[in-house]
C-alpha positions as CSV (number, residue, x, y, z in Angstrom):
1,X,116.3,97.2,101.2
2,X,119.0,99.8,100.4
3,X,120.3,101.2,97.6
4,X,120.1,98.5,94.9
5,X,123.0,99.1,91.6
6,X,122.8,98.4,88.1
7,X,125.4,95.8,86.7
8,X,128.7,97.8,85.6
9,X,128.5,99.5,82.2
10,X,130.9,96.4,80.5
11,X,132.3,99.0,78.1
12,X,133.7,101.5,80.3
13,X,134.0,100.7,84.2
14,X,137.3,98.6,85.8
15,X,137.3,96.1,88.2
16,X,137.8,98.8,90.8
17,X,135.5,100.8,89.7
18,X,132.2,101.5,91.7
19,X,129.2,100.2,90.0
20,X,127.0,103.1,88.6
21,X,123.7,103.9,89.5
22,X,121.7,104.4,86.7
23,X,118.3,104.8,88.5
24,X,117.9,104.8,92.3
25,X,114.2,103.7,91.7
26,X,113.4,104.0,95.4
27,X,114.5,107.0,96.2
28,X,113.2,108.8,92.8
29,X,109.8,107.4,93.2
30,X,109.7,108.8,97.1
31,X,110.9,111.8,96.2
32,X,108.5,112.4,93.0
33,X,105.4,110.9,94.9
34,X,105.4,111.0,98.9
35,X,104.8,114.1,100.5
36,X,102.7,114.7,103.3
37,X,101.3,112.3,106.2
38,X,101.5,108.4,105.7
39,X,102.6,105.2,106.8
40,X,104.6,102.6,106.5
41,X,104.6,99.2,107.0
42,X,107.2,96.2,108.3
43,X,110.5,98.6,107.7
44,X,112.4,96.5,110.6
45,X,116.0,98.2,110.1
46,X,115.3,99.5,106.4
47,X,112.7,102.1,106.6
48,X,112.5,103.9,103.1
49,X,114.2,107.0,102.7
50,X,111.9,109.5,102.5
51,X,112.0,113.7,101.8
52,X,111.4,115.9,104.1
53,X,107.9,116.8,102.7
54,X,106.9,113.1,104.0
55,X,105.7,113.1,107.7
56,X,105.6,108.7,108.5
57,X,104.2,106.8,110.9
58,X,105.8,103.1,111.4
59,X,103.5,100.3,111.3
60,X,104.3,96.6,112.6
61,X,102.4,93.5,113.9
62,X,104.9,93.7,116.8
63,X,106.6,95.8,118.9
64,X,110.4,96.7,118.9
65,X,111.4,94.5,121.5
66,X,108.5,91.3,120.4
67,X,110.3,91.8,116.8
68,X,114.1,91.5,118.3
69,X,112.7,88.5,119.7
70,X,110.9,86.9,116.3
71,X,114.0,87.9,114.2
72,X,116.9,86.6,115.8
73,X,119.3,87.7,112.6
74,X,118.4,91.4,113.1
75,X,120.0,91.5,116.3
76,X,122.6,93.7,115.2
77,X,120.4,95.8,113.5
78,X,118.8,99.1,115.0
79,X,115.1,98.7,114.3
80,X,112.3,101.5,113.0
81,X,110.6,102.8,116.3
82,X,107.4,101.3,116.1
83,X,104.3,104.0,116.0
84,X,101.1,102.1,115.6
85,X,101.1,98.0,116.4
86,X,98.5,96.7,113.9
87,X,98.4,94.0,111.3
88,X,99.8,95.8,108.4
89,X,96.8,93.5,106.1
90,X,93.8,95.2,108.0
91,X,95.3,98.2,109.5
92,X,92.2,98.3,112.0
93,X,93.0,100.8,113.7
94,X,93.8,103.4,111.2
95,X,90.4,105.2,110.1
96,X,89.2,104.9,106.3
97,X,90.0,107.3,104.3
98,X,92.9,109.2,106.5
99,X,96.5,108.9,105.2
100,X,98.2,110.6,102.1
101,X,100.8,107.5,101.4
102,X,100.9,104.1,102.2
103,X,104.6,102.4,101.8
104,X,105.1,98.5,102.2
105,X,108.3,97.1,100.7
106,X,108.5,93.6,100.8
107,X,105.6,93.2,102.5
108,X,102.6,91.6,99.8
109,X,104.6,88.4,99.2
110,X,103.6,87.8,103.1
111,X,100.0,88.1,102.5
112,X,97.4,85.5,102.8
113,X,95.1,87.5,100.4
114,X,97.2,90.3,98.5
115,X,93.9,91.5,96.8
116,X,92.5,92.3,99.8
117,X,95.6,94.1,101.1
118,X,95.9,96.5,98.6
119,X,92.3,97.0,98.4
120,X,92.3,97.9,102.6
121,X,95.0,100.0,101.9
122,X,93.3,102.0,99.2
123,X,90.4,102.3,101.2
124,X,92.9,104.0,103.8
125,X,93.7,107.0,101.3
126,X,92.5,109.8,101.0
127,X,91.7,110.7,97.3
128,X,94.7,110.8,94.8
129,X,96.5,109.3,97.7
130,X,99.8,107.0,96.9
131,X,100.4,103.2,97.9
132,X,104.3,102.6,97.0
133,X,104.9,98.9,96.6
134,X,108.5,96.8,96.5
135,X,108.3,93.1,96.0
136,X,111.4,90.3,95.3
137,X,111.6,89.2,92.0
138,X,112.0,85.3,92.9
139,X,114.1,84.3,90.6
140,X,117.2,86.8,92.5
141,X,116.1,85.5,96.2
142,X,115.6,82.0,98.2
143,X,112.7,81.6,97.0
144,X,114.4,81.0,93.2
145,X,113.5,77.4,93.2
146,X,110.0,78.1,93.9
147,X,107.1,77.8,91.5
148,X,105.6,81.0,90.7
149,X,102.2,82.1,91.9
150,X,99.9,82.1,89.2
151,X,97.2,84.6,89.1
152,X,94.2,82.0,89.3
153,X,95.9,80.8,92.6
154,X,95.3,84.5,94.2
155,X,92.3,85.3,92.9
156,X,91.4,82.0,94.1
157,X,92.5,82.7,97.6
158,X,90.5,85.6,97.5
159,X,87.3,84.4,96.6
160,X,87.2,81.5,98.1
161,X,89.5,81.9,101.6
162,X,93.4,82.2,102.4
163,X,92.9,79.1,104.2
164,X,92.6,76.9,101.4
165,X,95.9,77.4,100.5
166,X,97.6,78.0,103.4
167,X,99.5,74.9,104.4
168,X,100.1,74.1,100.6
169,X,102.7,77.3,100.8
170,X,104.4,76.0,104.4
171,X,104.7,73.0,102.8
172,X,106.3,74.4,100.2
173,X,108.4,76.9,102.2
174,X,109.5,73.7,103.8
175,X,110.7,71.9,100.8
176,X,112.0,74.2,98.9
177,X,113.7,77.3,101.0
178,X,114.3,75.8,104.4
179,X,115.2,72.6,103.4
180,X,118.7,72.7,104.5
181,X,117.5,72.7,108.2
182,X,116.9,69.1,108.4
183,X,118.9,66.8,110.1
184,X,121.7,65.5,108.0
185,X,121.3,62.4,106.4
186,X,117.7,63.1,105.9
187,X,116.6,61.7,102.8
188,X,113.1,60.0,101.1
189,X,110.8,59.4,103.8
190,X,112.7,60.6,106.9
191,X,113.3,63.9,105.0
192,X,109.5,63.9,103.9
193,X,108.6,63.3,107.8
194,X,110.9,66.1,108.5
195,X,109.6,68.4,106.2
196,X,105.4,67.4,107.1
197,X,106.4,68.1,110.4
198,X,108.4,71.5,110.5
199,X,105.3,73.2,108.0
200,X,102.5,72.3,110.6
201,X,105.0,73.7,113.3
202,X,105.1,77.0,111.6
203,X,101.4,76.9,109.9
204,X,100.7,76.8,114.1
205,X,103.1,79.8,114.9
206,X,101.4,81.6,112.0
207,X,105.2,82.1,111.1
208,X,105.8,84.7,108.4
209,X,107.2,83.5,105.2
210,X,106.4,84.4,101.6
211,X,103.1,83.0,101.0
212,X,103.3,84.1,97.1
213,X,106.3,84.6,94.4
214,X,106.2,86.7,92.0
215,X,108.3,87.8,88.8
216,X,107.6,91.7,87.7
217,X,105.6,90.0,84.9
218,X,103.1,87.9,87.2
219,X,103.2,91.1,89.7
220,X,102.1,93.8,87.5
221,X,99.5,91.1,85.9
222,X,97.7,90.7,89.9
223,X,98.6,94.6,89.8
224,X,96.0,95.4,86.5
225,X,93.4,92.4,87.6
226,X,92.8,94.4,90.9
227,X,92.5,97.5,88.8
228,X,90.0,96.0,86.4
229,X,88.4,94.6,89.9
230,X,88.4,97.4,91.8
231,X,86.7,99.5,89.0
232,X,89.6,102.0,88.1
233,X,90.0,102.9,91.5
234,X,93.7,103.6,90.8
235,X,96.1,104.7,88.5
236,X,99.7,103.5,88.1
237,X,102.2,106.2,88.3
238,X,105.4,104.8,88.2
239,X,106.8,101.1,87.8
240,X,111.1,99.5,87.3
241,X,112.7,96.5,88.4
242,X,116.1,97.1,90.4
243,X,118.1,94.6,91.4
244,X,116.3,91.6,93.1
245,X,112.9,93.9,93.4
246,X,110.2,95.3,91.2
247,X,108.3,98.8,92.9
248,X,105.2,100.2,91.5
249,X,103.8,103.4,92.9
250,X,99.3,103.4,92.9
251,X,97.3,106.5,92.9
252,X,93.9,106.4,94.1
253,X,91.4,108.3,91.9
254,X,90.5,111.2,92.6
255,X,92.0,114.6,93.7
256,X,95.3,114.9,95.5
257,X,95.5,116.1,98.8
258,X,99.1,116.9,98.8
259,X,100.1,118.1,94.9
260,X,103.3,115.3,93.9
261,X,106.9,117.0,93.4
262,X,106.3,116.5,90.1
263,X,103.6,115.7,87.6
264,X,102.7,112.3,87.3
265,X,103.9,111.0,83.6
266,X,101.3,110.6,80.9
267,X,99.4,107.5,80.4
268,X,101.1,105.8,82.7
269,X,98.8,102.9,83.5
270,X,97.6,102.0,79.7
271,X,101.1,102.2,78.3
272,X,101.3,99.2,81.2
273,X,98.2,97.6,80.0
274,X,99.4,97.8,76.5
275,X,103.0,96.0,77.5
276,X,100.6,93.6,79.3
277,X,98.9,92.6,76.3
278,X,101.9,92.1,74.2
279,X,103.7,89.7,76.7
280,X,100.4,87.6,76.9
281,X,100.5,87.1,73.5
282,X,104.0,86.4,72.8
283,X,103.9,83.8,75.7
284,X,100.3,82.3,74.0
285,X,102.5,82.3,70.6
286,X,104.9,80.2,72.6
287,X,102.9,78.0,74.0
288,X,101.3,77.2,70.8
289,X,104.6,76.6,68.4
290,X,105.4,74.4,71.9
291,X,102.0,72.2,71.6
């Protein structure tokens, strides 16, 4: 993604004016939190921008030319030179405990098993190391008409296998995103035929869509549960929604490597649980007065 912009102030701005930018939350969080040598995952033609104290190594499942050929809409667009071709999930070939940043932007809602990505990736920082996250907010993408994930359902997949779940979301892909690929006239049981069909077709190609959706609520929920899970193993530094996307920047305990451009903000992570708590109970008020 680019550089996302707030709504106009309603007061002040014209028509023709440029919408202001009242926080460039990418590009502030990179510049207060990446420094040093890292990676970064999928950035196809939008790798983020990052300052000059950040030395990055691109990450993909493919390379350059394999990912011209699987994205047929990017042809247009010139493509991050790929650096290391691993699965951005396992990062197998990147040795524990080696890089000062991890970046993946719209990369989690792909995952099979996000709780198991984001614990592999902390396990490929070095102490006080970053992992800086951007995810869609469904509600502003294709996937708007999509149920959210609930946490159960990923700590579910977790536990118990990706694969239990796995042709529940291309069946749901199918329905509810890609619908308007079948044939015209396709209604009832010719369109259910359709759709049965096309989701095996890309369960087979291991096609990548968004296995999970996600508001900043549900996200920063998963976010504290693999906290909780992984012991306190991280801290959150920064979190803001912009646009259609939510980012949250994770520090890994321990020391830094590479000192931040600027001090991390004070207790960061339980003024998040705190928020946390008061939105559970406001929706648990809700649902009782609904019962």
């Amino acid at each position: 993604m680019g550089t996302t912009q707030s709504e106009p102030h309603r007061e002040t701005a014209s028509p023709r004016d440029p919408a202001p930018v009242f926080l460039d939350a990418r590009r502030e969080f990179a510049q207060r939190f990446l420094a040093g040598s890292g990676l970064e995952i999928g950035a196809l033609h939008l790798p983020l921008k990052t300052p000059a104290a950040a030395r990055v190594r691109y990450v993909d499942r493919m390379s350059v030319d394999d990912l011209r050929a699987e994205y047929a809409e990017l042809a247009e667009w010139d493509l991050t030179p790929v650096d290391v071709i691993d699965n951005g999930e396992l990062l197998t070939t990147i040795p524990e405990a080696s890089e000062v940043f991890i970046v993946a932007n719209h990369f989690l809602e792909h995952s099979e098993d996000p709780i198991r990505t984001i614990e592999t990736h902390l396990g490929k920082l070095r102490p006080g190391g970053v992992l800086f996250y951007a995810v869609p907010d469904k509600r502003y993408t294709f996937d708007s008409r999509r149920p959210l994930t609930p946490l159960e359902h990923i700590v579910a997949d977790h536990e118990q296998g990706a694969e239990r779940s796995r042709a529940e979301h291309y069946d749901e892909w199918t329905r509810l995103v890609i619908d308007g690929e079948a044939p015209d006239g396709s209604e009832g049981a010719p369109f259910e035929e359709w759709a049965a069909t096309r989701a095996r077709e890309l369960e087979r190609e291991a096609y990548s869509i968004h296995m999970h959706v996600w508001t900043q609520a549900e996200f920063l929920a998963m976010i504290l549960h693999c906290r909780e899970q992984f012991e306190e193993g991280f801290d959150i530094e920064a979190a803001a929604r912009q646009g259609i996307e939510f980012i949250v920047v994770l520090r890994k305990a321990g020391q830094p490597s590479v000192p931040p451009g600027l001090a991390p903000g004070q207790g960061g992570t339980r003024r998040w649980v705190r928020l946390m708590r008061r939105a559970r109970a406001r929706l648990a008020r809700a649902a009782s007065r609904g019962a």
